[in-house]
C-alpha positions in Angstrom: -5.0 19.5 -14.3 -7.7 17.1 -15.3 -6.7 13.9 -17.2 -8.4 11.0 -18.7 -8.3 7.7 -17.1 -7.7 6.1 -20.2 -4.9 8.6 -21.4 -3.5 7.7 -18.2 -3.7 3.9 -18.5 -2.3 3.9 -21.7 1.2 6.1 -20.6 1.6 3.9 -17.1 1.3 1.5 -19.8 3.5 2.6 -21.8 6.0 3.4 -18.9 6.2 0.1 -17.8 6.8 -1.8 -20.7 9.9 -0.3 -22.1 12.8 -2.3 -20.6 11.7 -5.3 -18.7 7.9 -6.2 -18.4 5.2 -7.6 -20.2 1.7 -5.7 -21.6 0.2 -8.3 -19.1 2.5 -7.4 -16.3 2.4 -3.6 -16.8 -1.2 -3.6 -17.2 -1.5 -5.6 -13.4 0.6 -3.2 -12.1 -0.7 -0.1 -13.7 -4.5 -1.3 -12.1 -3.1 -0.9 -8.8 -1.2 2.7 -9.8 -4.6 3.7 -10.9 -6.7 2.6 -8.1 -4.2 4.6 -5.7 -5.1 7.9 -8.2 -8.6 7.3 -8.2 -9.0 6.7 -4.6 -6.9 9.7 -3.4 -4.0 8.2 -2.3 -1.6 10.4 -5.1 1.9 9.2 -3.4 0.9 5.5 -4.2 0.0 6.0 -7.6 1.9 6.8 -10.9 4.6 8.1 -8.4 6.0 5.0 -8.4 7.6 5.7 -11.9 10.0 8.6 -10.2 11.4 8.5 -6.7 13.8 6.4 -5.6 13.3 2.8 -7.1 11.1 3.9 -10.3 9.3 0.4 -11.3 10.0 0.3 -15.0 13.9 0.6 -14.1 13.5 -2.7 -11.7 15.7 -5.7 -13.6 14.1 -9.0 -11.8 16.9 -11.8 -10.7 14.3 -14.4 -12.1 9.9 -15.5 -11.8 8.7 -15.5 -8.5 8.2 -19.0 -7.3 6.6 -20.6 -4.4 9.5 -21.8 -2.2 7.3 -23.3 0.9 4.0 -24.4 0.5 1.1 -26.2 3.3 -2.4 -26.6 3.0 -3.0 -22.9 3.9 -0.1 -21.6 3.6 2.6 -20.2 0.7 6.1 -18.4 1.2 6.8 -16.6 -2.6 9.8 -16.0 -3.3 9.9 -12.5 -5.3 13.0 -13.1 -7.4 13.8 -9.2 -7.5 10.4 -8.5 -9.2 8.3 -5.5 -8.1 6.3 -5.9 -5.0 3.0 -4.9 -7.1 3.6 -7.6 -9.5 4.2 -10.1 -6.8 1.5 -8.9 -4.4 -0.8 -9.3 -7.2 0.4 -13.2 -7.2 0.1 -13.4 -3.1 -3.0 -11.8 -3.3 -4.6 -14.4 -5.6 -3.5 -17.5 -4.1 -4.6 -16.3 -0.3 -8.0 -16.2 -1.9 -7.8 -19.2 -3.5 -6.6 -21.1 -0.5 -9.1 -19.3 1.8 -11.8 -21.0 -0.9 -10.5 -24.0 -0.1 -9.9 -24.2 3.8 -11.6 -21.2 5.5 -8.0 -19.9 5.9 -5.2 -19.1 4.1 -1.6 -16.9 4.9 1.0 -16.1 2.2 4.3 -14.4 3.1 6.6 -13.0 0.2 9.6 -12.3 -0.2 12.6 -10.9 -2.2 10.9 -8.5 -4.0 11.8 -4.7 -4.8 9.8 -1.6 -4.9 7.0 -0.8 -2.9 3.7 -3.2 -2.9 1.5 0.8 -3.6 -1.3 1.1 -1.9 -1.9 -1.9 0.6 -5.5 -1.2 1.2 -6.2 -2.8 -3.3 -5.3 -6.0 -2.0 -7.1 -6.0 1.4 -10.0 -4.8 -0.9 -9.8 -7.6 -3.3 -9.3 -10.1 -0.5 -13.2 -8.7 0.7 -14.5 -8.8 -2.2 -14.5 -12.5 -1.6 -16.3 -11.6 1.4 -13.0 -12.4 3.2 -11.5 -10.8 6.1 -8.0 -9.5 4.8 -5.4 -8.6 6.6 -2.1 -7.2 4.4 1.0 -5.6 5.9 4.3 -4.7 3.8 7.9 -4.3 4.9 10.4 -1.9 3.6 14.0 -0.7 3.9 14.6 1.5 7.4 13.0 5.2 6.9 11.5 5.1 10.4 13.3 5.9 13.4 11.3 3.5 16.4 10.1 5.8 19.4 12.8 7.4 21.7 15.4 7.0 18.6 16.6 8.9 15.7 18.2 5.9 13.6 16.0 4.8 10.7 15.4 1.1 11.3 11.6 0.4 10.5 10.0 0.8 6.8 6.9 2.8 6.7 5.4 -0.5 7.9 1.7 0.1 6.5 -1.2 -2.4 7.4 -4.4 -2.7 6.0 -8.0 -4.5 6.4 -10.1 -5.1 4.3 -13.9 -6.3 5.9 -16.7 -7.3 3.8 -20.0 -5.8 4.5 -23.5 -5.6 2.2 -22.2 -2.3 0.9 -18.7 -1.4 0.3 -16.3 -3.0 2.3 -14.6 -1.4 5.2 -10.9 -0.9 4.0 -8.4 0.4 6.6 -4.8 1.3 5.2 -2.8 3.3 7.0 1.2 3.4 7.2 2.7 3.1 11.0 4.4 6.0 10.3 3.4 9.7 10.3 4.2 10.2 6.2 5.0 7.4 4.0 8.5 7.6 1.9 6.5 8.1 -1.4 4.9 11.6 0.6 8.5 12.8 1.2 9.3 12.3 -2.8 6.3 13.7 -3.9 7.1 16.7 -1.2 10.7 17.0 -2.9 9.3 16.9 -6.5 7.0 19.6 -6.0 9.4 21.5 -3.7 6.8 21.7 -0.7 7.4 21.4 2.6 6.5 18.6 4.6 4.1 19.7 7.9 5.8 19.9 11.1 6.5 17.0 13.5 6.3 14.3 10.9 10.5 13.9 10.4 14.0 14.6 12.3 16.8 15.5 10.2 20.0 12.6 10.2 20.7 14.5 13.7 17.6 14.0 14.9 16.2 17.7 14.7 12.4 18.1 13.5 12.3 19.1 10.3 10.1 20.0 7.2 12.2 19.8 4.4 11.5 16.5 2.6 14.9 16.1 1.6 16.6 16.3 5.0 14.1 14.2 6.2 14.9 11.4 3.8 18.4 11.7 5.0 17.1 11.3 8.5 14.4 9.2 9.9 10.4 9.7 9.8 8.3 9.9 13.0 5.3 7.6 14.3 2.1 8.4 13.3 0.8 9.0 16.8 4.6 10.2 18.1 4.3 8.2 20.9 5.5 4.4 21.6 2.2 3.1 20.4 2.7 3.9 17.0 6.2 2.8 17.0 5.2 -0.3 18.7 2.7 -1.0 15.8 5.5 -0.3 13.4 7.8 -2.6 15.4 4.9 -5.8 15.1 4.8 -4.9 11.2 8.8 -5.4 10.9 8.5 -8.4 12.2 5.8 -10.2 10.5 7.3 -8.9 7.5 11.0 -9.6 7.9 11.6 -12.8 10.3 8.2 -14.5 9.8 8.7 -14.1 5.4 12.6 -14.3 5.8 13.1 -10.9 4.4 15.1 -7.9 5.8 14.6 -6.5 9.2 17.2 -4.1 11.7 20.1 -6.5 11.4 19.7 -8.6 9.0 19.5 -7.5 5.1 18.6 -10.7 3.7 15.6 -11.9 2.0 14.8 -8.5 0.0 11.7 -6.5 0.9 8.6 -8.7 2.3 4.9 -8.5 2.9 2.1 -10.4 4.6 -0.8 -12.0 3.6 -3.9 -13.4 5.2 -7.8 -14.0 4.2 -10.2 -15.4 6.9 -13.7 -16.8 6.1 -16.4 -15.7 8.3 -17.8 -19.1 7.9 -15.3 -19.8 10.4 -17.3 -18.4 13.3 -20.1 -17.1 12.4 -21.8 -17.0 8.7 -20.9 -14.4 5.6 -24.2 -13.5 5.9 -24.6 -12.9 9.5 -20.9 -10.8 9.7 -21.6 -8.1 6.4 -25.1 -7.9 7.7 -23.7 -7.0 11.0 -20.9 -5.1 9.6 -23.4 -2.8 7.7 -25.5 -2.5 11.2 -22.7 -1.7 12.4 -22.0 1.3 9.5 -25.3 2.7 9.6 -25.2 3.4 13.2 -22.5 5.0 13.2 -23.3 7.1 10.2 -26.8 8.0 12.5 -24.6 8.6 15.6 -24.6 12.1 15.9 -21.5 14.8 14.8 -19.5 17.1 16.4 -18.9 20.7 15.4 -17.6 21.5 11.9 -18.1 17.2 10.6 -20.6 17.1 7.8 -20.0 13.0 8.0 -19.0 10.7 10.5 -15.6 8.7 9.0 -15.8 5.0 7.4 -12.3 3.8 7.1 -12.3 3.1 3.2 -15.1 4.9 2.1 -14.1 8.4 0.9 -11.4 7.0 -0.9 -14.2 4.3 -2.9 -16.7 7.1 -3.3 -13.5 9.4 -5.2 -13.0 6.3 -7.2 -16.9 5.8 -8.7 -16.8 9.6 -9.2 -13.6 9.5 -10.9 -15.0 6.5 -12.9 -18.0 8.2 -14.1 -16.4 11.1 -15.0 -13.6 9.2 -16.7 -11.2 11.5 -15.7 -8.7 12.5 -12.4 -6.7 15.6 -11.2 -3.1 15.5 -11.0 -0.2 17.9 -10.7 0.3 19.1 -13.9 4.6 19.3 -13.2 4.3 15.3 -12.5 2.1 14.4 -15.4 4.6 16.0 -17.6 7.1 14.6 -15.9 5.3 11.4 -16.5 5.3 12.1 -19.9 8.8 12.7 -20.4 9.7 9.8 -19.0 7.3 8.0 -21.8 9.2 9.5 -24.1 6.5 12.2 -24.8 7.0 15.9 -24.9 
């Protein structure tokens, strides 16, 4: 079903700001629900209201605060608060300290709930006509190559590179489904495609809800893939102080970092040889059955303007109602 944007901004809204968070807060968080919508990636959006850690239901411990700080550098502490709300924090002050000194890294941790869709913040980071490079941490739901224990998170990473056009914007999850894909699977009671999960015995499976009881695969099922997950746990666990396989201190954590071009080479120079770089590939020619050649980033921003034009998105009707009910609508 089709539904308007601002219908839809108003219940998130609404949602959020029941029990413990501001019309300020909810509305920062609610922009990054909405992005995911408009931009196609459904299992990062207003999703994060059901599941397993629904947002509005989060109690934070206390205000985030800065609890290490350098010239180009800041650890957060989350204080139990959603990883939106404190990746919207991170996110600012790695621009404002990239302003400053041509770099900047910023490492949180202690939050709760997912950070959504990655690639906003990467996005926001290029807008600046920084590189950005973001990578979030999560609880075990990924069992490492060869294994069938769930020790990694979904580990996704994302770029974001500025170019005279829209910016390249790479997010992708090191494993084959993210956690959010398996509740959305179980809400809708659809299966999940084959190879993406083993059952807690370590059988393939397609029902989302064994799966979640087991562990979910690489993206690539192979070691690379694993190995890339295994990179992301670490710079989001020891490097933040937050939780990693054997250690669950710290809370859920996340990684931050904005490079100026200006650094080697000029903004100017890099997006104008970023967009070289686009248009020759979008020239290249196609194989069988492509009508385009893939930019990382750019389907996703092209769904957004359309969905921004038209004002309105398509959503499951069964969620949006569920969505509803939860706002205390019928």
């Amino acid at each position: 079903m089709k539904v308007k944007i601002t219908e839809l901004n108003k219940l998130i809204v609404k949602v959020l700001t029941t029990k413990y968070y501001s019309d300020s807060q909810a509305k920062e968080i609610t922009e990054v629900l909405l992005y995911a919508e408009m931009t196609g990636k459904n299992t990062q959006g207003f999703l994060k209201l059901m599941g397993t850690e629904p947002i509005q239901n989060i109690k934070p411990k206390y205000a985030p605060k800065i609890v290490k700080k350098t010239k180009v550098s800041s650890l957060i502490d989350g204080g139990g608060n959603p990883g939106i709300l404190v990746s919207r924090m991170a996110t600012k002050a790695v621009i404002e300290k990239c302003k400053e000194n041509g770099f900047a890294i910023v490492g949180t941790k202690n939050t709760f709930s997912s950070t959504g869709v990655i690639g906003y913040y990467a996005g926001e980071i290029a807008k600046n006509d920084f590189i950005g490079i973001v990578m979030a941490g999560s609880p075990g739901s990924f069992a490492p190559f060869g294994g069938i224990d769930p020790l990694f998170g979904t580990n996704p990473m994302a770029f974001g590179l500025p170019t005279n056009d829209w910016p390249i914007i790479l997010d992708s999850a090191t494993a084959a489904i993210t956690w959010y894909g398996l509740v959305r699977a179980k809400a809708l009671g659809q299966k999940i495609p084959e190879g993406l999960a083993i059952d807690s015995e370590g059988n393939l499976t397609t029902d989302p809800e064994k799966a979640m009881q087991g562990a979910i695969l690489p993206f690539d099922k192979s070691y690379k893939g694993s190995g890339l997950s295994m990179v992301v746990e670490i710079l989001t666990g020891p490097l933040v102080e937050a939780i990693y396989p054997g250690s669950e201190e710290g809370g859920w954590g996340n990684l931050f970092i904005a490079i100026d071009p200006d650094l080697l080479t000029t903004k100017d120079k890099f997006k104008k040889g970023s967009s070289l770089l686009i248009n020759t590939i979008k020239k290249s020619r196609r194989a069988k059955g492509h009508d385009i050649i893939h930019i990382p980033g750019w389907s996703g921003l092209d769904k957004k303007d359309k969905a921004q034009r038209a004002g309105e998105i398509e959503i499951e009707e069964s969620l949006y109602k569920e969505l509803k009910i939860i706002g205390g609508l019928k």
